[in-house]
N, C-alpha and C positions, 0 to 999 in steps of 0.2 A: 472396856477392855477386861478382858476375863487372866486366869491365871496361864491360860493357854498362849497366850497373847506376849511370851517374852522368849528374849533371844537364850539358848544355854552359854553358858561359863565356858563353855569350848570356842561358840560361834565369836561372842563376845572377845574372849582373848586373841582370837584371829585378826577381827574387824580393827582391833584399836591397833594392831603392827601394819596392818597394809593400807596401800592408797590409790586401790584401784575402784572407785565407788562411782557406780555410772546410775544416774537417777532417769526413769522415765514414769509418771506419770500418765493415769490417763488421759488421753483427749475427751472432747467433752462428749461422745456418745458413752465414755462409761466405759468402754470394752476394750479400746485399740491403745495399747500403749502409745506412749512421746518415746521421739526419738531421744536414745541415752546420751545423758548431758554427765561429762566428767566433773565431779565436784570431791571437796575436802568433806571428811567426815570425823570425828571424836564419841568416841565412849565415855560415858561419864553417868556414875553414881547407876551401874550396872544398864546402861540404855544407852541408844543410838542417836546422836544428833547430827543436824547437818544444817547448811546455811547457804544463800545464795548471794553471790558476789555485788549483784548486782541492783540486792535489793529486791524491795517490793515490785520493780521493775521488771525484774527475771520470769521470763515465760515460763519455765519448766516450774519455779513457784508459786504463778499465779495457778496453774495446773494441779500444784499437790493440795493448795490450799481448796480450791473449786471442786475435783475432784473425791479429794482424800484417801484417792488411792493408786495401785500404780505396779510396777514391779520396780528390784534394784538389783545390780550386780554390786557383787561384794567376796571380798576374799575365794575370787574363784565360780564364783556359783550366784545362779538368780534367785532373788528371794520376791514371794508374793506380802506383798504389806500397804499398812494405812499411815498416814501421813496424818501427824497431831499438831497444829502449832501450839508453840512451847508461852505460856504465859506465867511465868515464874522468874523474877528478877536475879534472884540468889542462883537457881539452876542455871539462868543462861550468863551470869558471871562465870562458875565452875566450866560453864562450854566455853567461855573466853579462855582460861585458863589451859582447858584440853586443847584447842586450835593452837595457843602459843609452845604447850609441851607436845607435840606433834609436827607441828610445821616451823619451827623455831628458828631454822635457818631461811626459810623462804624470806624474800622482799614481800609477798600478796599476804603475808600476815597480818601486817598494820591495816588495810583496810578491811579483812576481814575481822577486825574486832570493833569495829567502829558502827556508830548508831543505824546505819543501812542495812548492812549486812544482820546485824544481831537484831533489827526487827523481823525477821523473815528466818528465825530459828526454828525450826521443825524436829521434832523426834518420831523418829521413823521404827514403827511398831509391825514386829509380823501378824500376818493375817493366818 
């Protein structure tokens, strides 16, 4: 990742107020995007994470991880990027913390903090 490779302070304070985050990854020829899968997203420590409900289970994650690339919509607008999974214990605590200061009233919070879901944390980097 170069220094080109980050979101602005604009995009960023946008993405952490809204909750329209539709993930598609590529299919495995590389080119065609996946159909958009609505998912929860958090800002945290100036970057993008996201997580899949479902677990190591979840299609659309087996896709960003196989892949590692993909398009997203997000606050309005599609964005071209690469999909990192997150291997940092302390950061994806601080992503527990932004999923429960963002979705705090939801019931699908409890399981989105739980050891399924938080194996399959990704930080989603523009291309």
């Amino acid at each position: 990742m170069t220094s080109e490779n980050k979101w602005t302070l604009e995009q960023l304070q946008s993405f952490a107020k809204v909750d329209d985050f539709r993930v598609s990854p590529f299919y495995s020829d590389g080119k065609t995007y996946g159909t958009p899968t609505w998912i929860w997203s958090v800002v945290v420590d100036d970057k993008l994470f996201i997580r899949a409900w479902n677990g190591q289970n979840s299609r659309w994650y087996r896709s960003a991880i196989q892949q590692q690339g993909g398009r997203i919509f997000l606050a309005g607008s599609n964005h071209e990027v690469i999909f990192e999974k997150l291997h940092n214990d302390k950061i994806n605590d601080l992503v527990d913390q932004g999923y429960h200061d963002k979705y705090q009233n939801s019931p699908y919070l409890p399981p989105m903090i739980q050891a399924g879901p938080r194996s399959t944390t990704i930080e989603v980097i523009p291309k």
